[in-house]
C-alpha positions as CSV (number, residue, x, y, z in Angstrom):
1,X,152.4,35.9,151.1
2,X,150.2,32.8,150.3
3,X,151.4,29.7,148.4
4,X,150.0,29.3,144.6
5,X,147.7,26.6,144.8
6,X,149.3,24.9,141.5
7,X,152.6,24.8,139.7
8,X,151.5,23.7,136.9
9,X,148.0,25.1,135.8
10,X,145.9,23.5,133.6
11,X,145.7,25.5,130.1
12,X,142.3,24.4,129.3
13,X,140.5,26.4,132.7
14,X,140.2,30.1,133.6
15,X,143.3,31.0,135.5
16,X,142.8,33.4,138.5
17,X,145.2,34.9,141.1
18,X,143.1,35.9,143.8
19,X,144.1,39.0,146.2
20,X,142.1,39.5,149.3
21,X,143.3,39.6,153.0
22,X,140.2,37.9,155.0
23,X,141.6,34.4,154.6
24,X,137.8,32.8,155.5
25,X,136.8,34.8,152.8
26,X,139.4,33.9,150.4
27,X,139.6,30.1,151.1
28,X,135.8,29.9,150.8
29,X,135.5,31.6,147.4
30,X,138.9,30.1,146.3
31,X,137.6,26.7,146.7
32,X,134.2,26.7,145.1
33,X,135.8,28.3,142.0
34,X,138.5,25.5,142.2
35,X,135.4,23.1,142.2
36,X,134.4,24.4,138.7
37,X,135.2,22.3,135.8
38,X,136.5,25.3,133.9
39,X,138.2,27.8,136.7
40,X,141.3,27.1,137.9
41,X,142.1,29.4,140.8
42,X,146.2,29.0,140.4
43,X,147.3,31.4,143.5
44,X,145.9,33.4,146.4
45,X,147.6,36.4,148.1
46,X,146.6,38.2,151.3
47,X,148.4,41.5,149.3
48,X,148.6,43.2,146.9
49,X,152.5,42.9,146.7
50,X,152.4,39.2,147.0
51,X,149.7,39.1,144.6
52,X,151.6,41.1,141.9
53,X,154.4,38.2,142.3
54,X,152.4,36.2,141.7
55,X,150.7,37.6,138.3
56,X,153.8,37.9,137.1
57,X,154.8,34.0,137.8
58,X,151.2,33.0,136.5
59,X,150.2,35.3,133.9
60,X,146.8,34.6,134.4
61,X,143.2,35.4,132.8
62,X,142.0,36.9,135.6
63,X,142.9,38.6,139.0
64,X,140.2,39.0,141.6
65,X,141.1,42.2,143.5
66,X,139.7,43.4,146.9
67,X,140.3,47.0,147.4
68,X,141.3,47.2,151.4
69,X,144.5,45.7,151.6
70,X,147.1,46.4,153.8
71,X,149.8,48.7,152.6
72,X,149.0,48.9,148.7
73,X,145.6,49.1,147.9
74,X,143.7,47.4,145.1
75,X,143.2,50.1,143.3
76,X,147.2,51.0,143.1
77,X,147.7,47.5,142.4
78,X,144.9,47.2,139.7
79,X,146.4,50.2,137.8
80,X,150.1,48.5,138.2
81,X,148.6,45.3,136.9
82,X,147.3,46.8,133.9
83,X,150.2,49.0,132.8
84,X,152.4,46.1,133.0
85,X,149.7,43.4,131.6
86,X,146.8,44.7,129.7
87,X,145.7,41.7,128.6
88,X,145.1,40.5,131.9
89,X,141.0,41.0,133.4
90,X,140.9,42.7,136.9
91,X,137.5,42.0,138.8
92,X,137.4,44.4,141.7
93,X,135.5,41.9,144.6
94,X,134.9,44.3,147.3
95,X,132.8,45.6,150.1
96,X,133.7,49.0,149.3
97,X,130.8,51.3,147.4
98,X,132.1,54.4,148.0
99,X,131.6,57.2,144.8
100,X,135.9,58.1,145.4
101,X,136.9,54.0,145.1
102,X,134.4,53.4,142.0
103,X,135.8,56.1,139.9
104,X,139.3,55.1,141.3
105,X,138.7,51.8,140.6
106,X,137.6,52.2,137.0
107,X,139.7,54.8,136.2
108,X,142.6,52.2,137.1
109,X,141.4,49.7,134.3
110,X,138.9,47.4,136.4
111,X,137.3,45.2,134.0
112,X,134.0,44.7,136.8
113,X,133.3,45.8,139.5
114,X,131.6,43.2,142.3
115,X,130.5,43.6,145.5
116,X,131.0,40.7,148.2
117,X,127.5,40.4,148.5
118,X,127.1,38.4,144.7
119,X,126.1,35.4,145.0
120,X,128.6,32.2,144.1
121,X,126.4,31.7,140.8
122,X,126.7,35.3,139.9
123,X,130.6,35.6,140.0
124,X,130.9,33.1,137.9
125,X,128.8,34.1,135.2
126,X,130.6,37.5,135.7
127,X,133.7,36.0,135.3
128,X,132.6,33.9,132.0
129,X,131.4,37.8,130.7
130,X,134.6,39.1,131.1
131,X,136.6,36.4,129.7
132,X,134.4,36.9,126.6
133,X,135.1,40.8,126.6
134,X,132.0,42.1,128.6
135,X,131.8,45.0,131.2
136,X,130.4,44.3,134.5
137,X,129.0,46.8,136.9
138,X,127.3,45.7,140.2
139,X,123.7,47.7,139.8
140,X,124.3,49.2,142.9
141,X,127.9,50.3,141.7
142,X,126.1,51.8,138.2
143,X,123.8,53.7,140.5
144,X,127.0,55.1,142.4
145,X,128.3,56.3,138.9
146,X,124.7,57.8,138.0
147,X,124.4,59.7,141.1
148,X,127.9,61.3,140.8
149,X,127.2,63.0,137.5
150,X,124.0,63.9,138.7
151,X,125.2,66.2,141.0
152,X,127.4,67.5,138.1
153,X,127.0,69.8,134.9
154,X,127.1,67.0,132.4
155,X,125.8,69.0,129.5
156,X,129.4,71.2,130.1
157,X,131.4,67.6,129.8
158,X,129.1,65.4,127.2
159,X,127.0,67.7,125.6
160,X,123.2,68.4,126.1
161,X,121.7,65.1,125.0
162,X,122.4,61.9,123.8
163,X,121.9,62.6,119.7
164,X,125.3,64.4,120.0
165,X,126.4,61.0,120.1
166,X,124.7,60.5,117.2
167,X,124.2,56.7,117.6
168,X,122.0,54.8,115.6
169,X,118.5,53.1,117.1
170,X,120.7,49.8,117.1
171,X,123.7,51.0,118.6
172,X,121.7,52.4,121.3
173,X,120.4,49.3,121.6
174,X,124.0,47.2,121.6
175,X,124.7,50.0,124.3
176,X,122.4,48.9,126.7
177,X,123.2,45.2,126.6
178,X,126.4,45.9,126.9
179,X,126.1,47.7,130.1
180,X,124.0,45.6,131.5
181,X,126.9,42.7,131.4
182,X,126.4,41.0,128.1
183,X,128.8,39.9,126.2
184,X,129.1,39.3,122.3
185,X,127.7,35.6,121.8
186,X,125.1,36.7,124.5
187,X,124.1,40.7,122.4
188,X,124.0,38.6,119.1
189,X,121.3,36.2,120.4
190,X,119.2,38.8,122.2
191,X,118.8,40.7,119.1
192,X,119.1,38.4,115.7
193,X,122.5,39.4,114.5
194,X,125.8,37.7,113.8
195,X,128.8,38.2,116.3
196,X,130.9,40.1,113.5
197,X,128.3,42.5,113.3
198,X,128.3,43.0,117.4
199,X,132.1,43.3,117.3
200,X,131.8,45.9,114.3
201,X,128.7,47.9,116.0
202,X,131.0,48.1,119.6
203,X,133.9,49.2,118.0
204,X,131.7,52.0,116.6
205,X,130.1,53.0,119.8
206,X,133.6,53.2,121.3
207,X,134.6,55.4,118.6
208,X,131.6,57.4,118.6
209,X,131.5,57.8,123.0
210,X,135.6,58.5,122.5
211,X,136.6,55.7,124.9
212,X,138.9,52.8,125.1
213,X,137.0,49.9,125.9
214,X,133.8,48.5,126.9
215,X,134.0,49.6,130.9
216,X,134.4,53.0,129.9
217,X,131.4,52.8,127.4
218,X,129.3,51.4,130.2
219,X,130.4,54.0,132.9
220,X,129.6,56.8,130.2
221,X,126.3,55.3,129.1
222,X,125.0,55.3,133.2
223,X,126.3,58.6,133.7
224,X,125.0,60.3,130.9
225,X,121.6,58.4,130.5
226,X,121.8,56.8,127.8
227,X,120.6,53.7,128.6
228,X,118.1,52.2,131.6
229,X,119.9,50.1,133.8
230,X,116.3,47.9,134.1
231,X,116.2,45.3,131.3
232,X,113.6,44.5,129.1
């Protein structure tokens, strides 16, 4: 178990608890975040035991979770953070790409999902999404989701095309931005509207895709085509 890097966290920055076991690894991304005006990264574990100490000490925004750890795994430890904490963003930060660990990991309650190839830049900006209530999928990770329906009889689980969604040309619309990462300030901008009217449209589409938040939306909008992963 690793020491928190601060007892007493400043309330105005990003609080992270960081879980990953390659220490050069850990350090290195630990400290550039820590360099950030706005992130604070308030404890580091090198399990996922010690690291569920330690988001019950810190409480904190966000818990950056590899998925090969020794003895739990991040995905057991992501589902246990969640059930206990639901108000707490899990960003999965992993090498791992494999179709059984991206369903896993989303069906756990993974707010993003990141592979350790993302740049510095990148992670940040995916962290800032999150914070503001966006999905994140790695392209490569949506692909993973695409291909796995692909090889399934999706018109037996969703239905034969997208109008039995029935969502509107806007909605549709929303629904791409969303999956590609965007969060509400950032949907409102791109297409003229107010925030309130984002917030209201999302809340429709969840209703209308019958799922529970925006990762699921996203996940359901690769697999059943519904939106292009390319922007525009």
């Amino acid at each position: 178990m690793t020491s928190p890097a601060s007892s007493n966290p400043s309330p105005s920055r990003i609080k992270i608890v960081y879980v990953e076991d390659y220490q050069l690894v850990r350090v290195g991304i630990a400290a550039y975040l820590n360099s950030l005006s706005d992130i604070e990264v308030v404890a580091q574990a090198d399990s996922a035991e010690a690291g569920l100490i330690h988001v019950d000490y810190f409480k904190p925004d966000i818990v950056l979770m590899d998925l090969g750890l020794p003895k739990m795994n991040g995905i057991e430890a992501t589902r246990l953070i969640k059930n206990k904490h639901p108000d707490i963003k899990v960003i999965i930060l992993t090498s791992h790409q494999t179709e059984e660990s991206v369903i896993a990991a989303l069906g756990a309650g993974a707010n993003a999902y990141c592979l350790k190839d993302i740049t510095t830049e990148r992670l940040v900006e995916v962290i800032h999404s999150v914070m503001d209530g966006a999905a994140w999928l790695d392209p490569t990770i949506a692909q993973i989701a695409l291909s796995i329906y692909a090889d399934q009889n999706i018109t037996s689980r969703y239905g034969n095309n997208k109008e039995n969604f029935s969502l509107g040309e806007r909605e549709h619309e929303v629904l791409r931005l969303l999956t590609l990462g965007n969060n509400n300030n950032e949907i409102a901008a791109q297409l003229f509207v107010s925030v309130h009217t984002v917030k209201s449209q999302v809340s429709t589409i969840l209703q209308k895709l019958s799922v529970h938040d925006r990762v699921q939306a996203a996940v359901k909008a690769v697999t059943c085509g519904l939106v292009s992963l390319e922007p525009q």
